[in-house]
KOLVEX-196316 format. One record per atom (N, C-alpha, C): residue in one letter; atom name; x, y, z. Coordinates in steps of 0.001 Angstrom, whole numbers, padded with zeros to 6 digits, m for minus. Last residue first. Layout:
<recs>
> rest,atom,x,y,z
> A,CA,X,Y,Z;
...
</recs>
This chain:
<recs>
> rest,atom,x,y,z
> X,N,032466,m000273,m001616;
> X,CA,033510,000736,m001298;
> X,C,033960,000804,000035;
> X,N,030076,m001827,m001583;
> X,CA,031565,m002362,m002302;
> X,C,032579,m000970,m001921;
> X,N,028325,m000807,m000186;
> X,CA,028974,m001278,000572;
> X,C,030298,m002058,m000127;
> X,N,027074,001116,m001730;
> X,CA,027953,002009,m001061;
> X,C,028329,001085,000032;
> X,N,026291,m000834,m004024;
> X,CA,027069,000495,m004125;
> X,C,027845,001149,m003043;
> X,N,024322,m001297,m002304;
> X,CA,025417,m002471,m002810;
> X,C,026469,m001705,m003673;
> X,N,022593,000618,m001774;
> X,CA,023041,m000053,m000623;
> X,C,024253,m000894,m001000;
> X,N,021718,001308,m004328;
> X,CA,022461,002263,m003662;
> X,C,023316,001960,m002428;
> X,N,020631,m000898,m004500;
> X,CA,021112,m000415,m005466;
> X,C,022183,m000060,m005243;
> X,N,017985,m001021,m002772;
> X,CA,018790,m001749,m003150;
> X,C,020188,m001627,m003598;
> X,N,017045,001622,m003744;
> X,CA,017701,001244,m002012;
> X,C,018798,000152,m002405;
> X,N,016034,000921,m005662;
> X,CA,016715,002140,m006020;
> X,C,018003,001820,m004805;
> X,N,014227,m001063,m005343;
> X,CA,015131,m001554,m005525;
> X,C,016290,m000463,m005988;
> X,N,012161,000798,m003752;
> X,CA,013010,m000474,m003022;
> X,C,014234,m001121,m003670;
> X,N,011068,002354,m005897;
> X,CA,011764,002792,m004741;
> X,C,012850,001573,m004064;
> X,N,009842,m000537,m006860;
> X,CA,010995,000776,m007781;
> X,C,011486,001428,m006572;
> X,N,007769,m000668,m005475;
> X,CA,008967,m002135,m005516;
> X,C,010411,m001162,m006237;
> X,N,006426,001729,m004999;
> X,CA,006854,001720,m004134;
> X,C,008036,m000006,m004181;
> X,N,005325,001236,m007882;
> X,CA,006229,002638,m007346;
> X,C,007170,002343,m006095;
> X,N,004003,m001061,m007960;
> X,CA,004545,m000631,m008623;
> X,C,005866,000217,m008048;
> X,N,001816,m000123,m005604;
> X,CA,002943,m001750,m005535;
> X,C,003753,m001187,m006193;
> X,N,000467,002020,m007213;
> X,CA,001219,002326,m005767;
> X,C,002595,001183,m005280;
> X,N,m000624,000960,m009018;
> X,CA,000307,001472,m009183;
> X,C,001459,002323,m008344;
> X,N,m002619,m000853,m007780;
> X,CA,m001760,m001324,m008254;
> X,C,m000199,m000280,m008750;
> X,N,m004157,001473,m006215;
> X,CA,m002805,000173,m005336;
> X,C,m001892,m000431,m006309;
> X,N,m005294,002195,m008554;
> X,CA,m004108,003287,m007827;
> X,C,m003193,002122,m006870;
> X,N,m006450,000321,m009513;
> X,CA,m005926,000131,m010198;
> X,C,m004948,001601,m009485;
> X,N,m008613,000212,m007101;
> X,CA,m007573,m000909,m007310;
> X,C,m006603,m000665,m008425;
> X,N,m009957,002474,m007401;
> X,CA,m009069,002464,m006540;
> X,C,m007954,001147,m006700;
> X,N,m010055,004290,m010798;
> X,CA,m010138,002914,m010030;
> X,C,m009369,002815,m009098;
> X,N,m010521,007668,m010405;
> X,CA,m009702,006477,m010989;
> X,C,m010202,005452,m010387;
> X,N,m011319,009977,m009435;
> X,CA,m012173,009447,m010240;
> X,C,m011983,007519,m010924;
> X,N,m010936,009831,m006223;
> X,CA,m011684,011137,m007230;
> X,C,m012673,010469,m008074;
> X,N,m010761,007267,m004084;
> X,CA,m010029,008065,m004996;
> X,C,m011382,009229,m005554;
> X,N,m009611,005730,m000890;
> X,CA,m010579,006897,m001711;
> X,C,m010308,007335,m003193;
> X,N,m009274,002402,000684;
> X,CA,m008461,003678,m000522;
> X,C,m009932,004512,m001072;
> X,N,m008322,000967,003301;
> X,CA,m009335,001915,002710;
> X,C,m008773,002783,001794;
> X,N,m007701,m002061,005027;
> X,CA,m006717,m000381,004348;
> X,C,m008402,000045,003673;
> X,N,m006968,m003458,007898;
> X,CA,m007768,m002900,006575;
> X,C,m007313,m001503,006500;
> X,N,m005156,m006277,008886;
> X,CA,m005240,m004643,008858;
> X,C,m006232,m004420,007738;
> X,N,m003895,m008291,011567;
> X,CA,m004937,m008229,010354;
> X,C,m005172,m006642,010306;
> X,N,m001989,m009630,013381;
> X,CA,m001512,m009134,012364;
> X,C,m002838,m008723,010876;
> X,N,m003271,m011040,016003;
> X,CA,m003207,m011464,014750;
> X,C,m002395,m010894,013457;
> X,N,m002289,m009299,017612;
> X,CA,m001663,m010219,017477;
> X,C,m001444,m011390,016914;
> X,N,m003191,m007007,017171;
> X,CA,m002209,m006556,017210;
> X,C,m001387,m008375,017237;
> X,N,m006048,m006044,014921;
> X,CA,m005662,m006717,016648;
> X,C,m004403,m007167,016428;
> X,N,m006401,m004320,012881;
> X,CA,m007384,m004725,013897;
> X,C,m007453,m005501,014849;
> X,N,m005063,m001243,012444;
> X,CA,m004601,m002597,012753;
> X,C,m005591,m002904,013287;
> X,N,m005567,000476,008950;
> X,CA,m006524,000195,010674;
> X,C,m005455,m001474,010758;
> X,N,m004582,002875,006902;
> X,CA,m004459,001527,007074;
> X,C,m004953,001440,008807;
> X,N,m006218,005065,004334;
> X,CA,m005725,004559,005628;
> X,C,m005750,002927,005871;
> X,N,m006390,007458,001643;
> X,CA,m006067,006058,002014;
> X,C,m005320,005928,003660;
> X,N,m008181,009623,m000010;
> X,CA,m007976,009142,001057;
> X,C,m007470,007979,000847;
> X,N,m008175,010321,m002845;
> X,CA,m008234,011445,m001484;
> X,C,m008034,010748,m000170;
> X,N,m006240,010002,m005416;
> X,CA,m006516,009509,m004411;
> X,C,m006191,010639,m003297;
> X,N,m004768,011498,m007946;
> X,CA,m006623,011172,m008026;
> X,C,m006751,010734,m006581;
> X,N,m002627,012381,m007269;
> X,CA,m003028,013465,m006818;
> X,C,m005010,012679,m007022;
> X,N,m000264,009800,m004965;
> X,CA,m001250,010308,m005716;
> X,C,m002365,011040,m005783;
> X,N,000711,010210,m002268;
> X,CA,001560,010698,m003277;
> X,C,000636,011149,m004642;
> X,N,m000748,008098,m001149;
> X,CA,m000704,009533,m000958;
> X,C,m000135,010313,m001574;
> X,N,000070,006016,m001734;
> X,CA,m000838,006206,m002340;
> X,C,m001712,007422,m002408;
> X,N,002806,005798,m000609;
> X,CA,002260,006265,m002232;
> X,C,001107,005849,m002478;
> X,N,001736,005662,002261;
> X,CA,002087,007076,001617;
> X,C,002607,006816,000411;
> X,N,000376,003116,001771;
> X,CA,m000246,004367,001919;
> X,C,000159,005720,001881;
> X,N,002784,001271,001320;
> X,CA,001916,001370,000508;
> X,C,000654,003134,000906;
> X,N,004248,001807,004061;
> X,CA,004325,002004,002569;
> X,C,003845,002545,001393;
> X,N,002147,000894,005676;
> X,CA,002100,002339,005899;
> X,C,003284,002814,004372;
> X,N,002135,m002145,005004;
> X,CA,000982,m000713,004680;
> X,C,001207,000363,004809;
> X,N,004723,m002366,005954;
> X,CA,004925,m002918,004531;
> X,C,003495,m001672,003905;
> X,N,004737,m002078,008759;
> X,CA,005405,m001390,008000;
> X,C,005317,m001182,006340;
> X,N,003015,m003934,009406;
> X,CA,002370,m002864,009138;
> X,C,003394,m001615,008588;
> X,N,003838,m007115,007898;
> X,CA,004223,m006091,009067;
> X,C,003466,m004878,008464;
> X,N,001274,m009766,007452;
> X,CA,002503,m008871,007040;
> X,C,003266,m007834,007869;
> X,N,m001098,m011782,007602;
> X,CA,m000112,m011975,007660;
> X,C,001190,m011343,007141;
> X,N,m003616,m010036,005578;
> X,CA,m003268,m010338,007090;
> X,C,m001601,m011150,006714;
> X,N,m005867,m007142,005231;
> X,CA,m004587,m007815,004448;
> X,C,m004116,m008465,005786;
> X,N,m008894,m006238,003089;
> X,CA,m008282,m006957,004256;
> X,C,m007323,m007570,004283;
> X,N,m009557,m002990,001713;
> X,CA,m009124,m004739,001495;
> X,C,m009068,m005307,003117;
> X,N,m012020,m001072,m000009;
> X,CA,m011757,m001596,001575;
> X,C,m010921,m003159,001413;
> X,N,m012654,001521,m001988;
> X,CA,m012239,m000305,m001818;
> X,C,m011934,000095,m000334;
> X,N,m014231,003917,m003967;
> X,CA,m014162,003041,m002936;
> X,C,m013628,001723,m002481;
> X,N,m015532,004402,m006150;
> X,CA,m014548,005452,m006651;
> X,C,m013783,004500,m004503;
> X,N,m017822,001460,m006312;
> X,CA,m017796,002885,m007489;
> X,C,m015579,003460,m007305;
> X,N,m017358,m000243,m004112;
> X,CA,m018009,000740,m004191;
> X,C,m017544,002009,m005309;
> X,N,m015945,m003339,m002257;
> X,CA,m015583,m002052,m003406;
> X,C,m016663,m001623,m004031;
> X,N,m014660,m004651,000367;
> X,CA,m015931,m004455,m000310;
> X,C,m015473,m003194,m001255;
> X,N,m012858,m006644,000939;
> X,CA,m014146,m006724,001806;
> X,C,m015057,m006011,001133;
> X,N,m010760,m008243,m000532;
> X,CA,m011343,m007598,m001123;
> X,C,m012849,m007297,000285;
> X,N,m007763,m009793,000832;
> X,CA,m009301,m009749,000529;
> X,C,m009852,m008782,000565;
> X,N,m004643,m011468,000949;
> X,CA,m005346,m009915,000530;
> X,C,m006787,m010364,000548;
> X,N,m001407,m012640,002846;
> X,CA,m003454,m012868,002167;
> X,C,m004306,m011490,002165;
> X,N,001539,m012903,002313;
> X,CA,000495,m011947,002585;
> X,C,m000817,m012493,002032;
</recs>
């Protein structure tokens, strides 16, 4: 995945993320929805065959980069719960 920063503004970020499935953003955006400081976060595909998306995070008061970071966080914990549960319920 290549991340870039297009522009961050006070309580505002805009990244640019290319080479990933848009499954992996829409992830990341509903925990970042989950959080109660963040008012907005959307992910834009900007051409379907490059694979390039900008996300936009809003928050209240928090650092928006430091809500993605804890959004990665949450959402690698979810994944390895799956994990978990998946190797659990295929030894039986």
């Amino acid at each position: 995945m290549l991340a870039e920063i297009i522009d961050s503004k006070g309580n505002q970020l805009e990244l640019k993320l290319q080479e990933e499935d848009i499954s992996i953003m829409y992830i990341m955006q509903h925990e970042l929805l989950k959080e109660r400081s963040v008012e907005f976060a959307g992910v834009t595909l900007k051409h379907p065959l490059i694979k390039e998306y900008v996300v936009r995070i809003t928050t209240k008061k928090k650092d928006p980069l430091e809500a993605v970071q804890e959004a990665s966080v949450s959402a690698s914990e979810h994944i390895k719960e799956l994990t978990n549960a998946l190797k659990t319920a295929l030894k039986k």
